[in-house]
FIPAKOL-795668 format. One record per residue (C-alpha): chain; residue number from 1; residue in three letters; x, z, y. Coordinates in steps of 0.1 Angstrom, whole numbers, plus 5000, padded with zeros to 4 digits. Each point is the difference from the previous one (the first is absolute). Layout:
! FIPAKOL-795668
A|NUM|ALA|X|Z|Y $
...
//
This chain:
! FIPAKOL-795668
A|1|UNK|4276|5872|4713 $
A|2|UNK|4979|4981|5024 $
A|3|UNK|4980|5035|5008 $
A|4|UNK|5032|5014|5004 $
A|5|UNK|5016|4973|5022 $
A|6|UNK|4968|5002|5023 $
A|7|UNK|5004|5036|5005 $
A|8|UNK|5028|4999|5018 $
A|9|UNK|5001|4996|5040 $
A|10|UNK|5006|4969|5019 $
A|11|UNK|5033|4986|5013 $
A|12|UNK|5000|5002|5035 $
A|13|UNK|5007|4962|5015 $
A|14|UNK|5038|4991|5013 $
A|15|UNK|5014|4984|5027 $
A|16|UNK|5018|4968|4993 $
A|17|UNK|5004|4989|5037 $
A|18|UNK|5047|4992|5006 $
A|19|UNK|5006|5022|5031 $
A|20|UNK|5021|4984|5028 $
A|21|UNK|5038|5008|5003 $
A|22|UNK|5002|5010|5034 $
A|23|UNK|5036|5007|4992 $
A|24|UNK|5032|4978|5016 $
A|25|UNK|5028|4994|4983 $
A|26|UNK|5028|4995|5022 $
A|27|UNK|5017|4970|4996 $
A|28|UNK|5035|5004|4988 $
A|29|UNK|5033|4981|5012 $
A|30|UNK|5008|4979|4969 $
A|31|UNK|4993|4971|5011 $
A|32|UNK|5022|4985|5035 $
A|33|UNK|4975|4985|5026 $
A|34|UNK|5017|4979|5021 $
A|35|UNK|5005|5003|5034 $
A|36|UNK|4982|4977|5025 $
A|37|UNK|5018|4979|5023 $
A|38|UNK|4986|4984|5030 $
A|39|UNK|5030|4976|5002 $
A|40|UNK|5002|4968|4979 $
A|41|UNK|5030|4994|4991 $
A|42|UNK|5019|4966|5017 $
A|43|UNK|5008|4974|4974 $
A|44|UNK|5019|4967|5019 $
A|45|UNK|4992|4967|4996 $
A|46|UNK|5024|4971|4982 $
A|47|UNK|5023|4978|5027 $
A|48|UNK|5001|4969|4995 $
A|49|UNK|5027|4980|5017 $
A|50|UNK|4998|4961|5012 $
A|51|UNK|5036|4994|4996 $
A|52|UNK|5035|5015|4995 $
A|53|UNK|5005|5007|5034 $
A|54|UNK|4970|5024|5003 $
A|55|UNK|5014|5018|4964 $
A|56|UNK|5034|5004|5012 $
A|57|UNK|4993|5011|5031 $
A|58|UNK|4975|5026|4987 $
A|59|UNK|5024|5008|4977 $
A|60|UNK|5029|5007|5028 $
A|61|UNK|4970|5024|5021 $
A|62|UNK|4990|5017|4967 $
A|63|UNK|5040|5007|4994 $
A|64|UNK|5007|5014|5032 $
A|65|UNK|4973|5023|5001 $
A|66|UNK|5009|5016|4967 $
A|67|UNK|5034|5006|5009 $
A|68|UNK|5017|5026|5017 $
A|69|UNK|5023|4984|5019 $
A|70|UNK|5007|4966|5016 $
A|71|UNK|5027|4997|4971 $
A|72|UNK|4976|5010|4974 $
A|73|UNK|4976|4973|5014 $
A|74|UNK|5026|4973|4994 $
A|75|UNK|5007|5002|4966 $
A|76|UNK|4967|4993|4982 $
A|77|UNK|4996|4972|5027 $
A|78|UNK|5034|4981|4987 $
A|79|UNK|4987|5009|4962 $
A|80|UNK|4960|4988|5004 $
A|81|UNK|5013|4972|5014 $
A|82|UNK|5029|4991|4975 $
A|83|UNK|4973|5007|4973 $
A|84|UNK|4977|4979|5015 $
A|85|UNK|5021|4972|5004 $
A|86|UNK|5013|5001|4959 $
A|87|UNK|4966|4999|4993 $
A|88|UNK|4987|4971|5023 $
A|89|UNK|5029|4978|4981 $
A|90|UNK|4993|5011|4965 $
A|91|UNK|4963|4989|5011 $
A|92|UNK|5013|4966|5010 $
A|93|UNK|5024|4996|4970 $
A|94|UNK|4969|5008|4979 $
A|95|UNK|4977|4974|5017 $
A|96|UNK|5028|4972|5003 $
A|97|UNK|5005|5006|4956 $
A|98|UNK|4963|5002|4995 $
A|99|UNK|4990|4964|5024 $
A|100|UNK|5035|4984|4998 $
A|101|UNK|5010|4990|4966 $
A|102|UNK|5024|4973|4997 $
A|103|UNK|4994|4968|4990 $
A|104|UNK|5015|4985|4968 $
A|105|UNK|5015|4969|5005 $
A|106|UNK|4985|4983|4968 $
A|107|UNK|4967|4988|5003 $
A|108|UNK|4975|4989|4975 $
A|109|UNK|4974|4968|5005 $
A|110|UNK|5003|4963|5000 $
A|111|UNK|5033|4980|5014 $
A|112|UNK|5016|4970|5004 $
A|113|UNK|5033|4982|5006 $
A|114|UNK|5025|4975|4996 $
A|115|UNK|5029|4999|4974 $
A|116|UNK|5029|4982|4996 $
A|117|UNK|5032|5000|4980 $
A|118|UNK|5027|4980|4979 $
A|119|UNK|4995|4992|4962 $
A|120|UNK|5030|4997|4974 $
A|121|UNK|4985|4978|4975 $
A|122|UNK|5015|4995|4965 $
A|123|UNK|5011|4965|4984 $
A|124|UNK|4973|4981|4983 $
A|125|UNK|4993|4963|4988 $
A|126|UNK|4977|4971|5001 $
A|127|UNK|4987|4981|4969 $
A|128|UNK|4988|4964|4995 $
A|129|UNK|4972|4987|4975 $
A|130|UNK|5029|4988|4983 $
A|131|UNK|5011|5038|4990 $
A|132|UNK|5031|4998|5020 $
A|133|UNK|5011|5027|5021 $
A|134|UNK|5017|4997|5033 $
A|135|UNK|5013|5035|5016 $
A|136|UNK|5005|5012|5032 $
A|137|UNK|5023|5029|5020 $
A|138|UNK|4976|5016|5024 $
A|139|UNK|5010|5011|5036 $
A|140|UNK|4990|5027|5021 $
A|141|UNK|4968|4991|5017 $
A|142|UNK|4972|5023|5019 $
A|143|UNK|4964|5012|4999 $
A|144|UNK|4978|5009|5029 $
A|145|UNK|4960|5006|5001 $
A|146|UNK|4977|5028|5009 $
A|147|UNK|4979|5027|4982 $
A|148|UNK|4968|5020|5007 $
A|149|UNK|4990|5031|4984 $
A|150|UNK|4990|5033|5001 $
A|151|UNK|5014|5034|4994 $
A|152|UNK|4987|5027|4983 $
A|153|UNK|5026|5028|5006 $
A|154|UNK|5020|4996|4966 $
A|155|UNK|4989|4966|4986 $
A|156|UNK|4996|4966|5022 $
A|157|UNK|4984|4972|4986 $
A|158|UNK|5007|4970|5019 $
A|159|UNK|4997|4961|4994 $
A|160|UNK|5033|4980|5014 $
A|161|UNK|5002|4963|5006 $
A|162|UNK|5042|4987|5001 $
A|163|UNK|5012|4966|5002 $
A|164|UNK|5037|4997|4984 $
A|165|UNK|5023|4971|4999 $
A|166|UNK|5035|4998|4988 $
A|167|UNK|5028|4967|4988 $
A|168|UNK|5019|4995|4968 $
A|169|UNK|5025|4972|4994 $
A|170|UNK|4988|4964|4994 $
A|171|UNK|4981|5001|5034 $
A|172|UNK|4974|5018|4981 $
A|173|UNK|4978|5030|5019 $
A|174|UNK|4975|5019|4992 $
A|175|UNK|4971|5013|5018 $
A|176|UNK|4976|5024|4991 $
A|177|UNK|4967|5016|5017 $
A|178|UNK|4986|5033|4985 $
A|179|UNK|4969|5017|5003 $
A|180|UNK|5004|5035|4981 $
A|181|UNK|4981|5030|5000 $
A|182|UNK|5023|5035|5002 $
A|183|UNK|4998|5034|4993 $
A|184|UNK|5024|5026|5015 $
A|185|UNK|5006|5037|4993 $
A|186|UNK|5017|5020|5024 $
A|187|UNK|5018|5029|5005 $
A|188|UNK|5004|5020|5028 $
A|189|UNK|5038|5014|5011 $
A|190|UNK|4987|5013|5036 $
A|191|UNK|4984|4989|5026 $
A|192|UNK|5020|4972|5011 $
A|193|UNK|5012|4986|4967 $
A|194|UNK|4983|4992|4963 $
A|195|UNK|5006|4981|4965 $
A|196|UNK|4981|4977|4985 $
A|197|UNK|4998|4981|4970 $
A|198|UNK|4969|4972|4989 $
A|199|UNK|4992|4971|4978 $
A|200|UNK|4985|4966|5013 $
A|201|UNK|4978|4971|4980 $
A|202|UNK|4986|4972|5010 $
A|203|UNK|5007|4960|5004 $
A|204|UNK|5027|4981|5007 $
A|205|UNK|4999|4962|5013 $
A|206|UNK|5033|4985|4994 $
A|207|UNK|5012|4965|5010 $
A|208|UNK|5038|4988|4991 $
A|209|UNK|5014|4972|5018 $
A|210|UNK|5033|4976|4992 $
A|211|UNK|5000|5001|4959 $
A|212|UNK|5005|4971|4981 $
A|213|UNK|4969|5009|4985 $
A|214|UNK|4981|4991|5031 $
A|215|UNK|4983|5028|5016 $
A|216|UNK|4983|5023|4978 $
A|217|UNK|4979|5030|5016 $
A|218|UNK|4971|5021|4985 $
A|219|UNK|4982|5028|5003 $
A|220|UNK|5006|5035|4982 $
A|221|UNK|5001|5038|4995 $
A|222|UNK|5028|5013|5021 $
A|223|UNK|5002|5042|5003 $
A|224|UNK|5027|5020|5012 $
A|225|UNK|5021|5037|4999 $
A|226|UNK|5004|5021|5034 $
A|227|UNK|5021|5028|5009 $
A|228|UNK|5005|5008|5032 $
A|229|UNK|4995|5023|5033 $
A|230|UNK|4985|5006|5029 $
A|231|UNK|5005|5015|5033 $
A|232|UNK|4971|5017|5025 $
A|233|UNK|5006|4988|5037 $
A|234|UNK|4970|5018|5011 $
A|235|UNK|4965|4999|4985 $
A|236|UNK|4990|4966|5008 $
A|237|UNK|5027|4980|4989 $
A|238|UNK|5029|5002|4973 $
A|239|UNK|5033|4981|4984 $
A|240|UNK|5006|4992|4963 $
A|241|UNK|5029|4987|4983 $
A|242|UNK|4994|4991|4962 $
A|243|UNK|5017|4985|4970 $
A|244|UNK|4978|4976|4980 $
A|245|UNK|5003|4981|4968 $
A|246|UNK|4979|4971|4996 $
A|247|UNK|4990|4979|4972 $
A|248|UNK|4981|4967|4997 $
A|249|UNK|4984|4991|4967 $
A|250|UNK|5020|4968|4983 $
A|251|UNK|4985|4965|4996 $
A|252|UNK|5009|4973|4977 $
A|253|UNK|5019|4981|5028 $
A|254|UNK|5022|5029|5013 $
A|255|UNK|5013|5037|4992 $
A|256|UNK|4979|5029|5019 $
A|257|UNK|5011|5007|5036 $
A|258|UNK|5022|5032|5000 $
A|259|UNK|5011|5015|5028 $
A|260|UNK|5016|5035|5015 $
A|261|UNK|4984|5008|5036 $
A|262|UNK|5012|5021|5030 $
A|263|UNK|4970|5005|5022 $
A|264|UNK|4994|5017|5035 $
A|265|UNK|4964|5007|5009 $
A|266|UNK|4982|5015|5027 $
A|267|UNK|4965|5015|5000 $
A|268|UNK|4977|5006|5031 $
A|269|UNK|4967|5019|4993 $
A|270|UNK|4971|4980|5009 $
//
């Protein structure tokens, strides 16, 4: 087979050279070319206008050269300006809700003032080392003092200082000065007017004068009951006018102090 393969002639050598494509292939209109512009297109710039007077008046100049007519001009004038006007006080509206908020009338924080009031004391009696008793019909009498506290929006916590004096028959009076510490909740009605309701403890110093038991006095636990209200003058200072119970405690030489108290109040914050 080799003999045989080496008999035969030789393959001539080949060209493996790419010839060049001197062809052109036209190029076809598929594809959109656009076309050239010299010009550049004019794009205006944003106004901006100082004031109101500038906007309207553009306004008025922009108007009238749109229009047709001098009775076309006047109609978007009137509108622009109507419009602008509606919107200038809904702007002011806004701003006056937003920066203006109104004032409550109550105010929270520490306060002061004076009190004063009549007291409707019940009957008591006096009693000797010899056990006997010698009663008395109380009269009206009265109570004034001050108080200082401070309020917390609902709650007031407050200490009070009252002196109270009143007369029963037998040329006997009784005098009393207090030194209680008070806590008031309150409710609010409105603005202007509120309830209230607290509870007071504290001491009592209580002389009585004219028994036949000389002239006992001691010192004790005295508390009272309040219900009341109160009305807002303006946020510094207010009015309250309040029903009080008060009790002494009782001592082996007279009956506990009771008494029913109308009280008017005021309250200016410090």
């Amino acid at each position: 087979r080799i003999a045989a393969l080496l008999s035969k002639p030789a393959i001539p050598p080949q060209n493996y050279e790419i010839l060049e494509n001197k062809r052109t292939i036209p190029l076809e209109g598929s594809i959109p070319v656009p076309p050239t512009n010299s010009e550049i297109p004019y794009i205006p710039l944003p106004e901006f206008y100082d004031s109101k007077e500038n906007l309207s008046f553009d306004n008025e100049q922009e108007s009238s050269t749109k229009a047709g007519s001098p009775k076309e001009a006047l109609v978007p004038t009137s509108t622009s300006s109507s419009d602008s006007s509606i919107m200038d006080d809904n702007i002011d509206d806004a701003y006056a809700d937003l920066y203006q908020s109104e004032t409550s009338l109550r105010s929270t924080g520490y306060y002061f003032g004076p009190l004063v009031g009549i007291i409707i004391p019940d009957d008591g009696a006096l009693r000797d080392s010899g056990s006997s008793i010698q009663p008395y019909t109380a009269e009206n009498g009265y109570v004034i003092g001050f108080q200082l506290g401070k309020d917390f929006g609902t709650v007031r916590v407050e200490g009070e200082y009252s002196y109270m004096a009143f007369d029963g028959s037998d040329n006997i009076s009784v005098g009393a000065n207090n030194f209680l510490a008070r806590i008031v909740l309150e409710t609010e009605l409105n603005d202007e007017f509120e309830l209230r309701a607290g509870m007071a403890m504290g001491v009592g110093f209580i002389g009585i004068d004219g028994g036949s038991s000389g002239e006992p006095s001691d010192v004790g636990f005295a508390y009272d009951f309040l219900l009341g209200g109160g009305y807002n003058f303006n946020e510094n200072w207010s009015l309250c006018f309040d029903y009080k119970y008060y009790l002494s405690a009782a001592n082996d030489n007279y009956d506990r102090v009771k008494a029913h108290m109308l009280l008017l109040s005021a309250n200016f914050q410090l």
